[in-house]
BAVO-413540 format. One record per residue (C-alpha): x, y, z. Coordinates in steps of 0.5 Angstrom, whole numbers, plus 500, padded with zeros to 3 digits. Each point is the difference from the previous one (the first is absolute). Last residue first. Layout:
% BAVO-413540
XYZ/...
***
This chain:
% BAVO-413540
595738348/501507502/493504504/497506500/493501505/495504498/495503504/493499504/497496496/505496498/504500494/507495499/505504496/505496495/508500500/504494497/493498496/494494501/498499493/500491502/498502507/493502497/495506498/505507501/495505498/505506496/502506504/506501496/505497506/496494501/492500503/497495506/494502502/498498506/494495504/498501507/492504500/503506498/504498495/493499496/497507502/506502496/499496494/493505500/494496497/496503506/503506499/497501492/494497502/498505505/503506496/495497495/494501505/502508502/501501493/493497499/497504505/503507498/497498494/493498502/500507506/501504493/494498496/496501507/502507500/501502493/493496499/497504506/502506497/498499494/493498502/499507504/503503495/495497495/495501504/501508500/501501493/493496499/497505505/503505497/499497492/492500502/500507503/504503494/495495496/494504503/503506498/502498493/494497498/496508502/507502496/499497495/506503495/505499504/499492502/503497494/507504502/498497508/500493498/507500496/503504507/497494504/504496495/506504501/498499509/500494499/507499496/504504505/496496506/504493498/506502498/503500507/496494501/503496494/507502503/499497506/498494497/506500495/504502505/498494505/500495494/508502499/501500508/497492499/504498495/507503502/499497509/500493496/505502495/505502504/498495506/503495495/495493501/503494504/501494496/508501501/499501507/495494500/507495498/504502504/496499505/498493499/508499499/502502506/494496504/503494496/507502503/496501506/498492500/506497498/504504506/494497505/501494497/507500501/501501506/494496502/504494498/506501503/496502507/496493498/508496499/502504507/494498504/501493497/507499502/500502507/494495501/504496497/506502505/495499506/498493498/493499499/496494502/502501507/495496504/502495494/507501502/499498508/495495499/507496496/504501506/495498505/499493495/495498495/496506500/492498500/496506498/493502502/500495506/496496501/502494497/508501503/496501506/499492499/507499500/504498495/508498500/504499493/502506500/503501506/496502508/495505501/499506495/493502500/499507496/494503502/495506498/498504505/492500502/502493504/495495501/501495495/507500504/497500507/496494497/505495499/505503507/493497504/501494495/505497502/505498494/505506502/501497506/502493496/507503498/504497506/496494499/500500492/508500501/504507500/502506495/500507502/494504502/496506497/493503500/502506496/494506500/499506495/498508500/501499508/493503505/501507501/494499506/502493502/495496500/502495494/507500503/497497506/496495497/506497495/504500508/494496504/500496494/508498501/500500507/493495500/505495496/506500504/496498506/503494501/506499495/504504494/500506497/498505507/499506498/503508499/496504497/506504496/499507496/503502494/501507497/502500492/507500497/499496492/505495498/506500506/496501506/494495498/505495500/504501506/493501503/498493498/507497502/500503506/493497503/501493496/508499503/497499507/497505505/494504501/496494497/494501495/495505498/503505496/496506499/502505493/500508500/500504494/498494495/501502492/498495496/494498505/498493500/493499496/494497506/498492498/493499503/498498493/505495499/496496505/505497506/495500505/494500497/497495506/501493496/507502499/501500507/497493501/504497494/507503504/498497506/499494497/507500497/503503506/497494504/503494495/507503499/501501508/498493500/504499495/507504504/499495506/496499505/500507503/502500507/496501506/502498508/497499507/493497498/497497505/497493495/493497502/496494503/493500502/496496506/496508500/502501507/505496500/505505494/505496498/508502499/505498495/506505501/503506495/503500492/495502495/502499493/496504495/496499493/496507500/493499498/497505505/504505504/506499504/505506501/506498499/507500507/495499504/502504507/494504501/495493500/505497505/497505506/493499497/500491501/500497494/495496498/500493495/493496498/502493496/499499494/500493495/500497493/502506495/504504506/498504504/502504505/494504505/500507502/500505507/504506501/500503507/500508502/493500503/498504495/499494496/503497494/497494497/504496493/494494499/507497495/506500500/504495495/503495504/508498502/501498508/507500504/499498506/502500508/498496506/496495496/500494503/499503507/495504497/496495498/501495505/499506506/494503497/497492498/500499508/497507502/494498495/499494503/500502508/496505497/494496497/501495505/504495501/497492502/507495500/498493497/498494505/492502499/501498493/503493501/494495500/502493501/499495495/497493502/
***
């Protein structure tokens, strides 16, 4: 006959087992190295930072406690391929078991890889990097910002470069480029600039070379949106050419290097700008000759066309005499047709009487009238001289030295048109004077 054994076993209870399973499981694993991707990331205001890692088959819950969570090297977030290293505890009042995180660090460069393409995607997808948010870059900036270390090679390089191709007044942000709390730095910088009231015409964000995990704060999205967000056009220039960041896509022009945004901020090297300004003076120089010759030559040209002032003040003297002189002329010949009128009156004199009377009143209006014409006939002329005289100084050469030009005459007085008829010894005619000069 078998003998019932169950009531021989050891009876727990519910916290003596899960006491029991505590001390097992943490004294088997005292310290671990776990690899997952994080997952249900939580950060509270009480400072603790809870998430689980996962892998394609299992997860398991991790914490880490407030005051690890100021010392982690990355800041976890969701998706992220991580190592955590720290202690297996487990939690009785829930009979669950977790991972106190002590430490973080990336899962290699892949799992950086991974997270930056799907940030990138994410970003994308709000309109972060459209071309049309893209702001031209200034060709002459007066005073540029650089955001970036205040020591190393990249500070003076940029300034070196700067200095030497186009002078201008440089201000420095100076930021943490690598590290915990880098990337809230560099925004709070590209903030800061677009507040100020003389903001810089231009902004550098520049670092020198590193790993992805040296560069990743330029990855975070806060520093992301404080680019997109800038007023001032932005040339990114973190780390070698063959690096790229995701500021670089939000930024309105991507430097390969600091030195290399440093010359693209400084399009135009002070010795072309030189040259340009002494080839448009050149230029101008010859225009405005080009232009007063052609003036020269219109003037010459109306001088020749102009009327002689002889003939003009001729012709209309000659039509006054011939005016004045049919007025003079004018009462003689009515008073001999008068006189006709009264000879063939003589013998009647009752008709003669009543003509004498008719002939006063007529000789009467007829002076009245002839007075008037002379009057009226005298104010035209006068008017017409007067009108003539006008045209005449208006069309004066002397009037058009006034206004700048000169005549240029040779030792007979001739007009002088070009350079090729220029003489030894000429004279330049202004408005006010002549001058003599000696080729």
């Amino acid at each position: 006959m078998q003998q019932d054994t169950t009531h021989n076993q050891p009876e727990f209870t519910v916290s003596e087992i899960s006491g029991a399973i505590k001390r097992v499981v943490e004294g088997a694993f005292t310290r671990v190295r776990v690899r997952g991707e994080i997952s249900g990331l939580s950060q509270p205001k009480s400072g603790h930072i809870y998430m689980s890692l996962k892998d394609d088959k299992s997860v398991i819950r991790a914490v880490c406690w407030k005051g690890n969570s100021a010392r982690l090297q990355i800041k976890p977030e969701d998706g992220l391929e991580v190592v955590a290293t720290g202690k297996i505890t487990t939690y009785g009042g829930s009979s669950q078991y977790q991972l106190v995180i002590e430490s973080l660090e990336i899962a290699g460069e892949g799992a950086l890889m991974a997270l930056l393409e799907k940030r990138k995607k994410e970003l994308a997808a709000r309109g972060l990097f459209d071309e049309s948010r893209k702001k031209p870059i200034p060709l002459f900036p007066q005073t540029i910002g650089v955001v970036t270390s205040p020591t190393g090679a990249v500070i003076r390089d940029i300034i070196h470069r700067i200095a030497e191709r186009f002078p201008c007044n440089i201000l420095l942000w100076p930021v943490a480029v690598q590290g915990k709390g880098a990337e809230n730095e560099i925004a709070d910088a590209i903030n800061g600039f677009n507040k100020l009231e003389n903001k810089p015409d231009l902004l550098i964000v520049a670092r020198g070379g590193g790993s992805l995990e040296d560069l990743w704060c330029f990855n975070e999205e806060i520093v992301v949106l404080a680019v997109a967000a800038s007023e001032i056009p932005i040339i990114s220039a973190v780390g070698h050419e063959t690096d790229t960041t995701l500021i670089d896509y939000a930024a309105d022009l991507r430097a390969p290097t600091p030195t290399g945004a440093a010359e693209i901020a400084t399009q135009y090297q002070i010795s072309d700008v030189r040259y340009q300004i002494s080839d448009y003076g050149n230029r101008m120089g010859l225009g405005v000759s080009q232009l007063l010759d052609n003036y020269q030559r219109n003037l010459q040209g109306l001088v020749r066309g102009l009327p002689k002032l002889d003939e003009i003040i001729g012709n209309y003297a000659q039509r006054l005499d011939d005016w004045s002189e049919r007025l003079q002329n004018a009462p003689q010949k009515l008073l001999e047709n008068l006189g006709h009128k009264l000879a063939r009156l003589v013998l009647r004199p009752q008709a003669l009487s009543n003509d004498v009377a008719r002939l006063n009143k007529e000789l009467h209006g007829y002076d009245e009238r002839l007075n008037n014409a002379f009057n009226n006939m005298l104010t035209a002329s006068s008017q017409k001289l007067a009108a003539t005289a006008k045209l005449f100084d208006s069309l004066n050469y002397k009037n058009v030295l006034a206004r700048g030009f000169a005549l240029v005459k040779g030792d007979n007085g001739e007009l002088i048109a070009s350079a090729s008829s220029a003489q030894e010894n000429m004279t330049i005619e202004f408005s006010d004077g002549e001058v003599r000069v000696h080729k």
